[in-house]
LOTORPA-152470 format. One record per atom (N, C-alpha, C): residue in three letters; residue number from 0; x, y, z. Coordinates in steps of 0.05 Angstrom, whole numbers. Layout:
BEGIN
+-----+-----+--------+--------+--------+
|   r |   k |   east |  north |     up |
+-----+-----+--------+--------+--------+
| ala | NUM |      X |      Y |      Z |
...
+-----+-----+--------+--------+--------+
***
This chain:
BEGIN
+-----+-----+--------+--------+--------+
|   r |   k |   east |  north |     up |
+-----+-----+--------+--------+--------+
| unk |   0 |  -1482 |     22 |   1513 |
| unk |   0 |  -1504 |     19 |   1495 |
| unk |   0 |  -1505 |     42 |   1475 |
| unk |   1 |  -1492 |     70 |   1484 |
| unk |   1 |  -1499 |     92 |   1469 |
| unk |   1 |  -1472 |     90 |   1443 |
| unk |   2 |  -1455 |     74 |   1454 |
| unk |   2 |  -1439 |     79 |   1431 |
| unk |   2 |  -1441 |     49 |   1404 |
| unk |   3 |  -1462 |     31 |   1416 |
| unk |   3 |  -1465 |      8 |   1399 |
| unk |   3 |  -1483 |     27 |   1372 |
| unk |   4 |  -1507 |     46 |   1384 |
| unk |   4 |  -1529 |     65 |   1373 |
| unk |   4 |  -1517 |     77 |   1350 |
| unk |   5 |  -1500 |     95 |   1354 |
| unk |   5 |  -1477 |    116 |   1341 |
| unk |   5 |  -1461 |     97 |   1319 |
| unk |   6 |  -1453 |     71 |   1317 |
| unk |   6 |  -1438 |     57 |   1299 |
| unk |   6 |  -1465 |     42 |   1290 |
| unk |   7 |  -1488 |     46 |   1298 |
| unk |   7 |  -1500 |     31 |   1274 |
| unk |   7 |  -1519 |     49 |   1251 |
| unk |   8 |  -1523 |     78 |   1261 |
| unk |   8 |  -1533 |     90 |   1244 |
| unk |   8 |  -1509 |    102 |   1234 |
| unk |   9 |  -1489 |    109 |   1242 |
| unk |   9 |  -1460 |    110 |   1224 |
| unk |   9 |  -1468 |     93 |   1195 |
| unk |  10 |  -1469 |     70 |   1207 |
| unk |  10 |  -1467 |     46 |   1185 |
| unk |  10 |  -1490 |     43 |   1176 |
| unk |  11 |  -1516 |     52 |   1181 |
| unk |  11 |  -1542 |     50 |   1162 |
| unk |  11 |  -1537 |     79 |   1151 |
| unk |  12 |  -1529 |     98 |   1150 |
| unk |  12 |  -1520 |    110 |   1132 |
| unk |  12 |  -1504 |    109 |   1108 |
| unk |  13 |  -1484 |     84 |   1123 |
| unk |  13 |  -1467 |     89 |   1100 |
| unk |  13 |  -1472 |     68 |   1080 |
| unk |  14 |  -1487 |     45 |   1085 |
| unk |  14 |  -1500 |     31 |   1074 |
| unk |  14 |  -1523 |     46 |   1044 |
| unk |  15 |  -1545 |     62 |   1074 |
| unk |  15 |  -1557 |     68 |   1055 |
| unk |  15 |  -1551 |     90 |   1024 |
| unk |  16 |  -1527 |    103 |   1037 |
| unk |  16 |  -1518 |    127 |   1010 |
| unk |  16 |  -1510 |    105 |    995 |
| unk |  17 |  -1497 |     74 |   1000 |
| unk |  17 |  -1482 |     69 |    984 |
| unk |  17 |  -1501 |     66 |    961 |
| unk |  18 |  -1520 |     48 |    965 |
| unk |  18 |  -1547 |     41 |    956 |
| unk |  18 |  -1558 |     63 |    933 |
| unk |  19 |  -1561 |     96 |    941 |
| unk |  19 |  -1570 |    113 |    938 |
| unk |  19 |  -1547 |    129 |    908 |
| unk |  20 |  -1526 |    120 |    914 |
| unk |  20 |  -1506 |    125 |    893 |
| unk |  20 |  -1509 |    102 |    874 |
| unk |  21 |  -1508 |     85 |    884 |
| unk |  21 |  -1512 |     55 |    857 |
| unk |  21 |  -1533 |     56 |    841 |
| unk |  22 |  -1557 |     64 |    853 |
| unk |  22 |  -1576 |     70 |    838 |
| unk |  22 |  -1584 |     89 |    830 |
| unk |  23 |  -1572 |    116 |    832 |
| unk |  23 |  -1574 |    141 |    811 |
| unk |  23 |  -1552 |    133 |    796 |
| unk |  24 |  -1528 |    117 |    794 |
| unk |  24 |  -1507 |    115 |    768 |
| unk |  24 |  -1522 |     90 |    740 |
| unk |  25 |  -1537 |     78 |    758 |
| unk |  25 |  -1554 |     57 |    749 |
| unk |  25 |  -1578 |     77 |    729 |
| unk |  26 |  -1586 |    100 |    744 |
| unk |  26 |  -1608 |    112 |    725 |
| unk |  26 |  -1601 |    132 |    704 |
| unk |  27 |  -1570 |    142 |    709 |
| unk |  27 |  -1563 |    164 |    695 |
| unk |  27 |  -1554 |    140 |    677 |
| unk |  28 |  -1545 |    120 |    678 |
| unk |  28 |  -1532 |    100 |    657 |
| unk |  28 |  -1548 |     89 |    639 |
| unk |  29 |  -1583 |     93 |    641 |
| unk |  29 |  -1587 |     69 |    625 |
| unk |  29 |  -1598 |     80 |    606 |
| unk |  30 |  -1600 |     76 |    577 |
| unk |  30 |  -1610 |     83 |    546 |
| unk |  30 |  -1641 |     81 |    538 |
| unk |  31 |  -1641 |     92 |    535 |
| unk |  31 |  -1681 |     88 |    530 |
| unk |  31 |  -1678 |     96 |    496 |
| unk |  32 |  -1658 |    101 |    483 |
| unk |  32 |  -1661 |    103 |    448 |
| unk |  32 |  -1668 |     79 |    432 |
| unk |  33 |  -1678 |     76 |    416 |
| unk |  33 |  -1686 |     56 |    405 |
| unk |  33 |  -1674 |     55 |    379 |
| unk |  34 |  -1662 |     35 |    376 |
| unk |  34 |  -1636 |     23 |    360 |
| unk |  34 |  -1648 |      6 |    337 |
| unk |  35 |  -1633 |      6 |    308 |
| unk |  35 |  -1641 |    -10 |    292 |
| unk |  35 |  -1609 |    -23 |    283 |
| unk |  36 |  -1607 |    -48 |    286 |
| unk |  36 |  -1583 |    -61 |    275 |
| unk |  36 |  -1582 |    -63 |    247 |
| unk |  37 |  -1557 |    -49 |    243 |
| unk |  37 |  -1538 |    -50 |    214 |
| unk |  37 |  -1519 |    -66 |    212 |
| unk |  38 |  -1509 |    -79 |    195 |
| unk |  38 |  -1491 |    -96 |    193 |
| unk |  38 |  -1470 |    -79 |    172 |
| unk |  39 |  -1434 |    -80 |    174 |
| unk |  39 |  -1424 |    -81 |    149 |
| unk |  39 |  -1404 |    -94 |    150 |
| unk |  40 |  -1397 |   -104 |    125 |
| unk |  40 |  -1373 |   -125 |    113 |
| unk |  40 |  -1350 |   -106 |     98 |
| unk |  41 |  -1337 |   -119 |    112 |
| unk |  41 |  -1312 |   -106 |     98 |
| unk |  41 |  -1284 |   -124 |     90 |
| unk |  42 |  -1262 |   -124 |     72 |
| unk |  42 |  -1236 |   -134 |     71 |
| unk |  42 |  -1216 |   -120 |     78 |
| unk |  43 |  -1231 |    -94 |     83 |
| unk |  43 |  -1210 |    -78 |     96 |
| unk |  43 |  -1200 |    -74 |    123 |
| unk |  44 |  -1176 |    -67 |    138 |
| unk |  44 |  -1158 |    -71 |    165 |
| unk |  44 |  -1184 |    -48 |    184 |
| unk |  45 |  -1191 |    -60 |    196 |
| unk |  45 |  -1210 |    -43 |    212 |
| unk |  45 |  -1188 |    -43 |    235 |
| unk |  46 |  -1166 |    -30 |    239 |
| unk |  46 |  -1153 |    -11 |    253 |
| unk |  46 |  -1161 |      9 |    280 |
| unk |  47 |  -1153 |      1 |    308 |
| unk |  47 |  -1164 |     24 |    319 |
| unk |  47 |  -1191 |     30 |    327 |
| unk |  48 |  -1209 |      4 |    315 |
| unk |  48 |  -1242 |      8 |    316 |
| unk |  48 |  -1250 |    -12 |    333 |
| unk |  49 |  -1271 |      0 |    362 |
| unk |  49 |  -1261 |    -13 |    382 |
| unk |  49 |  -1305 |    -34 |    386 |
| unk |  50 |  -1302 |    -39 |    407 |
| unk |  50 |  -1334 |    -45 |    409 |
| unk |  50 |  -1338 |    -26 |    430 |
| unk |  51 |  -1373 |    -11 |    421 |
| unk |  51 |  -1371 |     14 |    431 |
| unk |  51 |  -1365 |     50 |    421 |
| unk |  52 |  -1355 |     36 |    396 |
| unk |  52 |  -1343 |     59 |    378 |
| unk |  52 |  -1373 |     79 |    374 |
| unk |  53 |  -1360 |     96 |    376 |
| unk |  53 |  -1385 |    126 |    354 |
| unk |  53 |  -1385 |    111 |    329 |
| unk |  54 |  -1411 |    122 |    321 |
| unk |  54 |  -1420 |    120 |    293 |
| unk |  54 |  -1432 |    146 |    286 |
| unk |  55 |  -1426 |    155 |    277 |
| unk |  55 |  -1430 |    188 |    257 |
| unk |  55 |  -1450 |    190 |    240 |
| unk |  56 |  -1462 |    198 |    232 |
| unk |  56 |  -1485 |    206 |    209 |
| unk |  56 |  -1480 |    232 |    199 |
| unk |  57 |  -1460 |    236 |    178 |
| unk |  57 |  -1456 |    262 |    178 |
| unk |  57 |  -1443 |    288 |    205 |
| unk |  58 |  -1431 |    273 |    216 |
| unk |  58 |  -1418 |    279 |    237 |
| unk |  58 |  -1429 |    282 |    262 |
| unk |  59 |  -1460 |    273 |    261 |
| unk |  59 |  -1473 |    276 |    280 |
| unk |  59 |  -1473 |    251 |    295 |
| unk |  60 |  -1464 |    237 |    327 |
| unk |  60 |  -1465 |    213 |    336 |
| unk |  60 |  -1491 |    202 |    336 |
| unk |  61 |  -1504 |    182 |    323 |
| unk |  61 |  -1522 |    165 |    318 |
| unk |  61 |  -1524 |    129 |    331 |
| unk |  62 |  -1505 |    133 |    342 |
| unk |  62 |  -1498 |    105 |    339 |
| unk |  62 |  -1473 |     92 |    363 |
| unk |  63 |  -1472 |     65 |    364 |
| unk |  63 |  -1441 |     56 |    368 |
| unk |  63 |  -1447 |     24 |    358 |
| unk |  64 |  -1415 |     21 |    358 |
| unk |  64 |  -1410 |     -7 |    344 |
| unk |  64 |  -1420 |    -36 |    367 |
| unk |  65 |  -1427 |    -46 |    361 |
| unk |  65 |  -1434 |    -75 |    383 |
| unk |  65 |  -1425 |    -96 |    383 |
| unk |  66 |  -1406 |   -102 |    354 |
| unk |  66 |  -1392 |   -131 |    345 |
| unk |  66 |  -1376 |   -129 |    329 |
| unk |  67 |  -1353 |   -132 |    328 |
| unk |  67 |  -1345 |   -146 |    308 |
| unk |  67 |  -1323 |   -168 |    310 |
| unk |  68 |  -1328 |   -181 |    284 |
| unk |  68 |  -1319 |   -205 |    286 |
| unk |  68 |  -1315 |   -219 |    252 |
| unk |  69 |  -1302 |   -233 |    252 |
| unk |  69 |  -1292 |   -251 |    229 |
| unk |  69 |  -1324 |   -266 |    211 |
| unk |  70 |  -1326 |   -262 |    191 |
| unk |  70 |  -1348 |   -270 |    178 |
| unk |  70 |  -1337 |   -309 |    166 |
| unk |  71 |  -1356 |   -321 |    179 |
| unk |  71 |  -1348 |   -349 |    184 |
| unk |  71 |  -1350 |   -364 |    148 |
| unk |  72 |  -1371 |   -346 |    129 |
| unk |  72 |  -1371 |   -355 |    107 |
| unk |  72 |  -1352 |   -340 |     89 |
| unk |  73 |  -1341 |   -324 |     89 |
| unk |  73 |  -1318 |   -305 |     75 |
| unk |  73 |  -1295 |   -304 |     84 |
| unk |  74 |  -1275 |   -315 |     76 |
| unk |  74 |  -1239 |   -318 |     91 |
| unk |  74 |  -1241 |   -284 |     88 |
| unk |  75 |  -1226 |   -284 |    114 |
| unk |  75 |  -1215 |   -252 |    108 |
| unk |  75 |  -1236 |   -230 |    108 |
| unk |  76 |  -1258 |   -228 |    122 |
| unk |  76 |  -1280 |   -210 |    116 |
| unk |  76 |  -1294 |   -214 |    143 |
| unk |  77 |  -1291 |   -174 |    149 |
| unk |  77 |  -1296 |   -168 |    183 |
| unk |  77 |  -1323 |   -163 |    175 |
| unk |  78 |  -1341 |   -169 |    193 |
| unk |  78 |  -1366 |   -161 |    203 |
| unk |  78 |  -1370 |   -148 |    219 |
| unk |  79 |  -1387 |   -120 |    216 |
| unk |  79 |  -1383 |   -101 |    245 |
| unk |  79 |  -1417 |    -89 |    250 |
| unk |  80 |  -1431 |   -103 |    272 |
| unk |  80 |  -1453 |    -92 |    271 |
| unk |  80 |  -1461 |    -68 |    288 |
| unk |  81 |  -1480 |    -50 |    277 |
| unk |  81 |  -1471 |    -27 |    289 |
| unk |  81 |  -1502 |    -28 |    301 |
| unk |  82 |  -1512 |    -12 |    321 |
| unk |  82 |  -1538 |     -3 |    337 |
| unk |  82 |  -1537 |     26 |    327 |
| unk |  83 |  -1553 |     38 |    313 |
| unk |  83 |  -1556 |     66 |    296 |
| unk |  83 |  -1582 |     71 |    317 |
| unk |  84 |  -1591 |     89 |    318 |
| unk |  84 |  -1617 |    111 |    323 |
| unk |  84 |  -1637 |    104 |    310 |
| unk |  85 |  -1660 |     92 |    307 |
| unk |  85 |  -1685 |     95 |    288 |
| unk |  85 |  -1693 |    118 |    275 |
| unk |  86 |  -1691 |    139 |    286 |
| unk |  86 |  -1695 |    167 |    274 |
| unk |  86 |  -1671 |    179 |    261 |
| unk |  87 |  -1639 |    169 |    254 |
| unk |  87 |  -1626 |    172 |    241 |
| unk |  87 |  -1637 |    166 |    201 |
| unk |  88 |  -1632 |    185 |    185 |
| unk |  88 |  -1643 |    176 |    160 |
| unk |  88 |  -1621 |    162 |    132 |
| unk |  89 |  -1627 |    133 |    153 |
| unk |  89 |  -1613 |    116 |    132 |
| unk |  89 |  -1635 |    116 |    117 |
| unk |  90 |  -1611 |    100 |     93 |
| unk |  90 |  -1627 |     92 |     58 |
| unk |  90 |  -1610 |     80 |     44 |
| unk |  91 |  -1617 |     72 |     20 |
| unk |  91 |  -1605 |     52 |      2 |
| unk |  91 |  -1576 |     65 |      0 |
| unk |  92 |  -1578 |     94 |      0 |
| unk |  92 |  -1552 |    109 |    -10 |
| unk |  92 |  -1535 |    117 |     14 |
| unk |  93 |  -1538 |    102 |     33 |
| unk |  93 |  -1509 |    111 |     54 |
| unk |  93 |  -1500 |     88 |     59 |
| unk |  94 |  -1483 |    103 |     58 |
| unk |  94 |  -1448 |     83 |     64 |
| unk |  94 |  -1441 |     88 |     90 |
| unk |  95 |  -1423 |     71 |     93 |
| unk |  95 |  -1401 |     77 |    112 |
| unk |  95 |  -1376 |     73 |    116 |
| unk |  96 |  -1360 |     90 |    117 |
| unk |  96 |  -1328 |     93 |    122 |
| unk |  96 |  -1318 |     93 |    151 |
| unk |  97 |  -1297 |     83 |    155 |
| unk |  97 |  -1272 |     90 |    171 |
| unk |  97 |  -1259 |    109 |    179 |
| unk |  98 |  -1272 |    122 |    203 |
| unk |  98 |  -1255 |    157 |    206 |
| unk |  98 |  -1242 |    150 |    224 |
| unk |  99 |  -1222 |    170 |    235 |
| unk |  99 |  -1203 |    175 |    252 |
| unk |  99 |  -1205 |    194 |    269 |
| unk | 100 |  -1206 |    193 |    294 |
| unk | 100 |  -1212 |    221 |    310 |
| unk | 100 |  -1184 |    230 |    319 |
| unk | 101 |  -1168 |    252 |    313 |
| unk | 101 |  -1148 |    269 |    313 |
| unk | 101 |  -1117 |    245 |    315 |
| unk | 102 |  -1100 |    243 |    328 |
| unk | 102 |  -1077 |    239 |    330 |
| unk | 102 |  -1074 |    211 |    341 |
| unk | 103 |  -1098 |    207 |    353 |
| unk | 103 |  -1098 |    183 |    383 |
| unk | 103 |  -1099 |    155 |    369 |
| unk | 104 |  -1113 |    155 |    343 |
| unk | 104 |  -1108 |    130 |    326 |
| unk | 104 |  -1140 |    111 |    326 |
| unk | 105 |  -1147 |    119 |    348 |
| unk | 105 |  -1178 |    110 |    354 |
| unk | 105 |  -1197 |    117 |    328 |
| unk | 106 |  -1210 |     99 |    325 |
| unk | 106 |  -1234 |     93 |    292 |
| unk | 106 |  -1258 |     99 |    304 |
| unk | 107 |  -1276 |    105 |    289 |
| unk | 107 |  -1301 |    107 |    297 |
| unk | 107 |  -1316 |    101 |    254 |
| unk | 108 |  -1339 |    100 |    268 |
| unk | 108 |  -1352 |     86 |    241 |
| unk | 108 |  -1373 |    117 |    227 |
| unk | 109 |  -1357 |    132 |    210 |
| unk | 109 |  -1368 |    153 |    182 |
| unk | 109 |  -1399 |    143 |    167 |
| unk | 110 |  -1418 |    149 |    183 |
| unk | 110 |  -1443 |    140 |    159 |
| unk | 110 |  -1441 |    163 |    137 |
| unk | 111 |  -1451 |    159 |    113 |
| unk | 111 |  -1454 |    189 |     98 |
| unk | 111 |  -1468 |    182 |     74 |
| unk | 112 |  -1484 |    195 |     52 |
| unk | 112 |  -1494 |    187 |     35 |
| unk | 112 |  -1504 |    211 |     12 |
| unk | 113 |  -1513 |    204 |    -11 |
| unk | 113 |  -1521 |    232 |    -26 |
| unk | 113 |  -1539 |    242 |    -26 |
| unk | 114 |  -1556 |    246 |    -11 |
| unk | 114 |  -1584 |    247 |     -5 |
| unk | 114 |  -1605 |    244 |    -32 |
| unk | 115 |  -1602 |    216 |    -48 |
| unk | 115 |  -1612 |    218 |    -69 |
| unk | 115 |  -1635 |    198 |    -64 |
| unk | 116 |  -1639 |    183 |    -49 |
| unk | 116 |  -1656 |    159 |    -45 |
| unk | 116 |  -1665 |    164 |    -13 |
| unk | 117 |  -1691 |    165 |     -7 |
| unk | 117 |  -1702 |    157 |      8 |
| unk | 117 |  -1714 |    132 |     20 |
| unk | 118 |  -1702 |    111 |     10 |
| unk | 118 |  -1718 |     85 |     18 |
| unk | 118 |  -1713 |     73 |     33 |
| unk | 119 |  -1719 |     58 |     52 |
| unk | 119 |  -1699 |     35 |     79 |
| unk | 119 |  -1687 |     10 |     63 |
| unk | 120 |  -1671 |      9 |     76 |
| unk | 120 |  -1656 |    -18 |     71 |
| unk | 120 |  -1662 |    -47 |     67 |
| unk | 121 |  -1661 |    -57 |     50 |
| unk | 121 |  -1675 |    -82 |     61 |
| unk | 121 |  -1655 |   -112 |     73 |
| unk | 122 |  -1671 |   -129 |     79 |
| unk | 122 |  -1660 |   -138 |    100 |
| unk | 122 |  -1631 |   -155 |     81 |
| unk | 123 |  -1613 |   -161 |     99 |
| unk | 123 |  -1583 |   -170 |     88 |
| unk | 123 |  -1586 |   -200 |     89 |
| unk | 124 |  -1567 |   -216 |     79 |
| unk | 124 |  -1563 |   -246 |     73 |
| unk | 124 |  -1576 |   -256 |    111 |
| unk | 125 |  -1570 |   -253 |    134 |
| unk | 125 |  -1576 |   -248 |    156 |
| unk | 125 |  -1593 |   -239 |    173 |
| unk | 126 |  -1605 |   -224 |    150 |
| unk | 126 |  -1646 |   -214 |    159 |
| unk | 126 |  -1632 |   -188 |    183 |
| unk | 127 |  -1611 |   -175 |    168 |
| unk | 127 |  -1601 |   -149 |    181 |
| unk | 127 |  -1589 |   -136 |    157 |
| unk | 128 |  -1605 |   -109 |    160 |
| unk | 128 |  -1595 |    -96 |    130 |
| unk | 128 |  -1562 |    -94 |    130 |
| unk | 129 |  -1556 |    -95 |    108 |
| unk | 129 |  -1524 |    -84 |    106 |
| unk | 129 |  -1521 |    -61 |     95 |
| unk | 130 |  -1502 |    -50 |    109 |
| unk | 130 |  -1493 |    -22 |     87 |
| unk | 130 |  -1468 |    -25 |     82 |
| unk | 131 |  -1466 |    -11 |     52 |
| unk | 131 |  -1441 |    -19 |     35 |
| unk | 131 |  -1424 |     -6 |     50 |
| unk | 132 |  -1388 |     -8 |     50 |
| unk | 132 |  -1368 |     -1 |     69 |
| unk | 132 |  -1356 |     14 |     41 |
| unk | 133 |  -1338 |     39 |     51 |
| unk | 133 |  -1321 |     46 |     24 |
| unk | 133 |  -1296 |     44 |     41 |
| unk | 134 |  -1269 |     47 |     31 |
| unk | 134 |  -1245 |     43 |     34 |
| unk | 134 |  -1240 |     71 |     53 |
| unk | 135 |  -1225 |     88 |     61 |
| unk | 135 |  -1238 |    115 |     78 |
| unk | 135 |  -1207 |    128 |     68 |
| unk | 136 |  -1201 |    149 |     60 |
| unk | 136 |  -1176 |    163 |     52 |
| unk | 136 |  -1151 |    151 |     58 |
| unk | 137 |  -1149 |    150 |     90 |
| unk | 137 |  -1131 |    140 |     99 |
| unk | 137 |  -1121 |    107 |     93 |
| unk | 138 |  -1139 |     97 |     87 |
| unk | 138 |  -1145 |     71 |     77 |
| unk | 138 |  -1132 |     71 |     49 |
| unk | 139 |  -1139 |     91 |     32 |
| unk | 139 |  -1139 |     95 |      0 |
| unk | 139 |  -1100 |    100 |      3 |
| unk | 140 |  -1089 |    116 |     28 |
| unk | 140 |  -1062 |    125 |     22 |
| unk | 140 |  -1050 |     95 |     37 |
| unk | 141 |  -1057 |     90 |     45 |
| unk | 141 |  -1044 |     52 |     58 |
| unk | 141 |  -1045 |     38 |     37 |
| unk | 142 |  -1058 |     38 |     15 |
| unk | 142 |  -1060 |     23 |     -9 |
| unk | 142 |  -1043 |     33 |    -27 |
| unk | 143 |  -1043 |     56 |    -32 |
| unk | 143 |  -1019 |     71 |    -48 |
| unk | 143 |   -986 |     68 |    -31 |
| unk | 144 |   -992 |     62 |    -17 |
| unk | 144 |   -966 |     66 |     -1 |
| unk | 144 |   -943 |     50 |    -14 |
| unk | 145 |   -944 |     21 |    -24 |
| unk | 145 |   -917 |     12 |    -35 |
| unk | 145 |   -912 |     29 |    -67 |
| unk | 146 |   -936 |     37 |    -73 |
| unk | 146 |   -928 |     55 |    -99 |
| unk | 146 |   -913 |     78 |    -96 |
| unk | 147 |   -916 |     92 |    -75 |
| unk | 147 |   -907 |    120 |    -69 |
| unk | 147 |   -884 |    111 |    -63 |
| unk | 148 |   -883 |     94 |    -46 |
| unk | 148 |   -849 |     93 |    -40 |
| unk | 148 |   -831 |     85 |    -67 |
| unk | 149 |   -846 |     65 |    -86 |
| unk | 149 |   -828 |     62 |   -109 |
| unk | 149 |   -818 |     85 |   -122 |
| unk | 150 |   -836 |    101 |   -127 |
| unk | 150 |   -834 |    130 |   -143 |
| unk | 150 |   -816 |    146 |   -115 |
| unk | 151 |   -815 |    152 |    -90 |
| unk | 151 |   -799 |    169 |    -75 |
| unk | 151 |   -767 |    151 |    -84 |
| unk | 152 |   -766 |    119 |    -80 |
| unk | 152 |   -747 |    112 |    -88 |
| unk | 152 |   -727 |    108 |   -110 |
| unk | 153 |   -741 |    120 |   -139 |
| unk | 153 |   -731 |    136 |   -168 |
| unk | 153 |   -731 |    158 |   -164 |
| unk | 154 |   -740 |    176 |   -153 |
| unk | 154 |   -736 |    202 |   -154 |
| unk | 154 |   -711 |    204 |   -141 |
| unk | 155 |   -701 |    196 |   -115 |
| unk | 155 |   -684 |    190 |   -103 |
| unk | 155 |   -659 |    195 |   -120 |
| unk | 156 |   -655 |    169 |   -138 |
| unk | 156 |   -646 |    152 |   -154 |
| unk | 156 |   -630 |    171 |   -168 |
| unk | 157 |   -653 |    183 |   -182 |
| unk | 157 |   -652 |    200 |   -213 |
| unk | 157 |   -639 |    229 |   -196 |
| unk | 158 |   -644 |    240 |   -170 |
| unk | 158 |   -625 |    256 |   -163 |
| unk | 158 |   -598 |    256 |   -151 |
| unk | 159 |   -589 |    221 |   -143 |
| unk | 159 |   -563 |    217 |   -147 |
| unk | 159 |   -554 |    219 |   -165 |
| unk | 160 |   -558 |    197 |   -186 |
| unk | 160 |   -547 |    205 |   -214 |
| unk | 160 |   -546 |    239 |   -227 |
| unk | 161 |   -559 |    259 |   -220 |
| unk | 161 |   -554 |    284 |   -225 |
| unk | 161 |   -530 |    300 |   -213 |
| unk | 162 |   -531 |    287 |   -197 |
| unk | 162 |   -506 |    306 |   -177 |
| unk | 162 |   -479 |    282 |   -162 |
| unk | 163 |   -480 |    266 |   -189 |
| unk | 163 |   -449 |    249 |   -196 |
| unk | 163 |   -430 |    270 |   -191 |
| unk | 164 |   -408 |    253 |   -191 |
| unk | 164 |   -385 |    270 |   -192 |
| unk | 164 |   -374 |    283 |   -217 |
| unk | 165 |   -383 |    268 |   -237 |
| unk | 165 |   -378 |    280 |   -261 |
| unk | 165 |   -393 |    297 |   -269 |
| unk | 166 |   -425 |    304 |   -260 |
| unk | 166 |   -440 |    313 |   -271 |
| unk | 166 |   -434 |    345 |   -251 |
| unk | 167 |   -422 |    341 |   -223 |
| unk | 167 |   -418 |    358 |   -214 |
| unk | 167 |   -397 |    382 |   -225 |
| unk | 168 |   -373 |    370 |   -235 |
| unk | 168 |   -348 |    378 |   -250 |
| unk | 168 |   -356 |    398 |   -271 |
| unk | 169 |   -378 |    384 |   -291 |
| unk | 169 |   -388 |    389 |   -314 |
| unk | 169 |   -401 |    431 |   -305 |
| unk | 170 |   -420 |    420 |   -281 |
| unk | 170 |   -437 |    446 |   -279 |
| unk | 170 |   -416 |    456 |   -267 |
| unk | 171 |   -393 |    456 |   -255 |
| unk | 171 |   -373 |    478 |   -245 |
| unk | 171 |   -363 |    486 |   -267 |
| unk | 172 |   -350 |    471 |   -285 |
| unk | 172 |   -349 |    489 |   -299 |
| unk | 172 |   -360 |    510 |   -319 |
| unk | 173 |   -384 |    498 |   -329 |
| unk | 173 |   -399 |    516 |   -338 |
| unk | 173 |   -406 |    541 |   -320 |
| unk | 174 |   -410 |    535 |   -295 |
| unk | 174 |   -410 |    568 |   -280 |
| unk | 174 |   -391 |    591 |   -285 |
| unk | 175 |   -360 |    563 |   -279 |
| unk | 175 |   -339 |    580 |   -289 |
| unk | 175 |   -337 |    598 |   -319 |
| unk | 176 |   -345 |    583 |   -337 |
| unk | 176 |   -352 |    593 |   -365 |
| unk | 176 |   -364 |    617 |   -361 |
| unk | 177 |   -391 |    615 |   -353 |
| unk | 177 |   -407 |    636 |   -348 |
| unk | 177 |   -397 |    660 |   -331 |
| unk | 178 |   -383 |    652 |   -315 |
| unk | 178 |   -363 |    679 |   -294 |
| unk | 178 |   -341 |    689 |   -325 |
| unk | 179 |   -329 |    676 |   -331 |
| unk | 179 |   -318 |    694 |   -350 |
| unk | 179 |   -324 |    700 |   -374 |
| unk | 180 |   -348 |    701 |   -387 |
| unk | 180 |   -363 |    713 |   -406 |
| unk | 180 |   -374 |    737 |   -391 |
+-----+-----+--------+--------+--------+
***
């Protein structure tokens, strides 16, 4: 009987910590911030931007992303709604861009604005404000990109043609010239 005793408070122990851990991960886990939904539209490759993402306010985390998804009335146009902070100070004048956090490729969502307007947003086609999206640097050199290569691919070009074989002949000898002057 003494050893049935010993395996069951064993086991109401281990029961009860389990209990006792579930529900402090349950209390350290849960959010008490109060969120106001933003919506933004974009045609641009939202890359790397996950649900869950940071959202930045001037580099400060404000936020994370909660959706996104294909906009059912626009071919081609992501919808990404974000949960911001209520005490974050949006206005007519912030945007938001596409950042990149170091090497890993992972997106997070850039709020930022000129601090020229104080006013709230009003509500979007959706009865959820939108804020305008800008294209984000990295974005701007992905769009340049078949240009740059055209121009790396004449430059190329124009420095074969310089250093022909005839054009090579030409400057040897002029060195030569120049050695014997």
């Amino acid at each position: 009987m003494e050893n049935k005793s010993h395996a069951l408070a064993a086991g109401l122990f281990v029961v009860l910590l389990t209990a006792m851990v579930i529900g402090w991960s349950i209390w350290m886990g849960r959010d008490n911030t109060a969120y106001t939904r933003y919506e933004l539209a974009t045609q641009d490759s939202v890359t790397g931007l996950q649900l869950q993402a940071t959202v930045r306010y001037k580099g400060v985390p404000v936020g994370k992303v909660t959706a996104i998804e294909f906009n059912p009335e626009k071919n081609g146009q992501v919808l990404i709604t974000l949960a911001v902070n209520r005490e974050a100070p949006i206005s007519q004048t912030t945007y938001a861009m596409l950042g990149f956090q170091g090497v890993t490729g992972l997106a997070h969502i850039q709020l930022d604005d000129d601090n020229s307007a104080t006013t709230p947003l009003p509500p979007g086609p959706d009865g959820i404000p939108r804020l305008p999206m800008r294209t984000s640097p990295f974005g701007q050199i992905a769009e340049q990109g078949a240009v740059i290569m055209q121009q790396v691919e004449d430059a190329t070009r124009r420095v074969n043609e310089l250093m022909s074989p005839d054009n090579q002949r030409q400057l040897m000898s002029t060195v030569a010239s120049l050695g014997q002057a």
